[in-house]
C-alpha positions as CSV (number, residue, x, y, z in Angstrom):
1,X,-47.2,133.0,-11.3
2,X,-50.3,130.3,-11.3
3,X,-51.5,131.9,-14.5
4,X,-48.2,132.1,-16.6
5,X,-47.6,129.2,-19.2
6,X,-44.2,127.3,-20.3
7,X,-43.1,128.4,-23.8
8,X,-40.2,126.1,-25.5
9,X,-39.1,127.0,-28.8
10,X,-36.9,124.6,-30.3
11,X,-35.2,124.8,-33.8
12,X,-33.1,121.5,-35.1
13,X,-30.3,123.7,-33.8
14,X,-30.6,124.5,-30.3
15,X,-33.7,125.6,-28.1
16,X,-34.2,129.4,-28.3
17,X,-36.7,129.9,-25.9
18,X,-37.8,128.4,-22.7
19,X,-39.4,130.0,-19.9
20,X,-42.5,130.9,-19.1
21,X,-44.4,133.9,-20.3
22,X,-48.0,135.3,-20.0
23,X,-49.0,134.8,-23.3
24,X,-48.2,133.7,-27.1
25,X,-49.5,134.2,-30.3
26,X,-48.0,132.1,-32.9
27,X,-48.2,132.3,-37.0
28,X,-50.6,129.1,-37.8
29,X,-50.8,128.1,-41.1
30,X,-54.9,128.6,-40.7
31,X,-54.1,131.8,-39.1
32,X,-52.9,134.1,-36.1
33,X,-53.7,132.5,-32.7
34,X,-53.0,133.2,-29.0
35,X,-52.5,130.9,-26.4
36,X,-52.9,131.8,-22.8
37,X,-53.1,129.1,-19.9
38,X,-55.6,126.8,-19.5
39,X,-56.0,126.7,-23.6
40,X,-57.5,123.5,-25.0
41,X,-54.6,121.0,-26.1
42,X,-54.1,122.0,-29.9
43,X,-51.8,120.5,-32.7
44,X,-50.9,123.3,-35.4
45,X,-48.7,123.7,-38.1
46,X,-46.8,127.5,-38.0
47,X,-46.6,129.5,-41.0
48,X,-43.8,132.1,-42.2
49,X,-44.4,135.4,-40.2
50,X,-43.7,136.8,-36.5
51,X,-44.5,135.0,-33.2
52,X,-44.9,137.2,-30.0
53,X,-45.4,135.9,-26.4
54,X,-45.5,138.5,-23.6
55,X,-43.2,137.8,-20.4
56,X,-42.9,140.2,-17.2
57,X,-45.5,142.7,-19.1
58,X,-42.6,142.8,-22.0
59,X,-43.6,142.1,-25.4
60,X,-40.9,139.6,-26.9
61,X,-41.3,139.4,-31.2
62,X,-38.7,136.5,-33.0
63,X,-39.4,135.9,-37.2
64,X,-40.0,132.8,-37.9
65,X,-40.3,130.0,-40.3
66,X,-42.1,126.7,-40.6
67,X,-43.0,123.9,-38.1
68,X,-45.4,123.0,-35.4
69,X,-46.7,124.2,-32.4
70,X,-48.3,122.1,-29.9
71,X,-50.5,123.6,-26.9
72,X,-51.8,122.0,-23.6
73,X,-53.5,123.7,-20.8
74,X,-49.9,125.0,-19.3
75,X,-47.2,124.5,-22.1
76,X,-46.6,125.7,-25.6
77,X,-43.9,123.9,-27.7
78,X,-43.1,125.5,-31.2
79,X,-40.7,123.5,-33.3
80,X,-39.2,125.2,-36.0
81,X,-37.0,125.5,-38.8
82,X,-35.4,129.3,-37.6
83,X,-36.3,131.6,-35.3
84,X,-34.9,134.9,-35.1
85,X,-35.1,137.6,-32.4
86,X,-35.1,141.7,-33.6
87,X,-31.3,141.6,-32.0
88,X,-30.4,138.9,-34.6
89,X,-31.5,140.2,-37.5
90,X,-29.4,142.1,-40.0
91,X,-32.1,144.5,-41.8
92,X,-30.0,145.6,-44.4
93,X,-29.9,142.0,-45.1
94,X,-33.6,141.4,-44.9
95,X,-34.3,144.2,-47.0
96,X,-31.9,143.1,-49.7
97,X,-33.3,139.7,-49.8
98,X,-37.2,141.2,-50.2
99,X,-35.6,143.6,-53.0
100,X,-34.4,140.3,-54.7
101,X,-37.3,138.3,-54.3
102,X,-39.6,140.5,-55.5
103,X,-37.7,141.2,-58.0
104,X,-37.4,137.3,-59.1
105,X,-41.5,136.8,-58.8
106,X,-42.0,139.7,-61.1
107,X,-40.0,137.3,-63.5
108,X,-41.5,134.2,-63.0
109,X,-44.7,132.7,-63.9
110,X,-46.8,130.9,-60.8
111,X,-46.2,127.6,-62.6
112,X,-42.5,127.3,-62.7
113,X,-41.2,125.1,-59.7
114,X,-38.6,128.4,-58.0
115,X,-42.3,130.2,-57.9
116,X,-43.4,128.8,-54.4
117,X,-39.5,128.8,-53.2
118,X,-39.1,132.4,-54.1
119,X,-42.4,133.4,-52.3
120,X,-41.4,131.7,-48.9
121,X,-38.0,133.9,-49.2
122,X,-40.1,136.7,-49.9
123,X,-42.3,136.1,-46.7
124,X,-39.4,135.4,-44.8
125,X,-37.7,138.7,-45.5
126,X,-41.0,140.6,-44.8
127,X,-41.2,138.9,-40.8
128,X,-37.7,139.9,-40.3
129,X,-38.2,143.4,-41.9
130,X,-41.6,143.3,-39.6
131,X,-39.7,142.1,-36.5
132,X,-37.1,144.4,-36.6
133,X,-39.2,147.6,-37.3
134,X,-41.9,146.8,-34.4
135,X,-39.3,146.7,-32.0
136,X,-37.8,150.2,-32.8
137,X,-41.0,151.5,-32.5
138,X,-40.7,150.8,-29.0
């Protein structure tokens, strides 16, 4: 379709996504944003959270963790430490992990070096938990 856009997203791993899709809306670190064709060419670092693109009408939602994202007028590329679809995650897992990360911040002062380690693990466990329970809402 002319107004569809080329998503890649690429972990050091393997590339988990490529095709192209309608629309994306990606985790910045300065905030949510969405991308549709024809978007100005943008360099972004992505935060900790959920990114969504839509493709055939079908909303697609993957947790993920740091990187970058770089737009043009027809492509999006996200490169990214993990990126995990709902069908991936384990939420037993991800809600054991968010128990034990909270659990450890309520323990340990903001100045202590594990602080800001502990907090990304909590974030993480949150967009998987988030993930996972958006698409069973379906």
């Amino acid at each position: 379709m002319a107004d569809e856009l080329m998503l890649e997203i690429v972990t050091p791993e393997k590339m988990v996504f490529s095709g192209n899709v309608e629309e994306v809306t990606v985790p910045g670190t300065e905030g949510e944003f969405g991308v549709l064709r024809g978007h100005e060419t943008l360099l972004s670092s992505v935060d900790i959270g959920q990114l969504s693109f839509t493709r055939n009408n079908k909303k697609v939602n993957y947790a993920v963790n740091t990187g970058y994202a770089e737009v043009t007028a027809n492509k999006v590329t996200i490169l990214i430490e993990t990126a995990e679809r709902s069908d991936q995650i384990d939420l037993t897992r991800a809600r054991r992990a968010k128990d034990n990360a909270e659990t450890r911040l309520a323990k340990i002062a903001r100045d202590n070096e594990e602080y800001e380690k502990v907090r990304a693990a909590l974030m993480r466990a949150n967009a998987r938990i988030s993930v996972v329970e958006k698409e069973s809402i379906k």
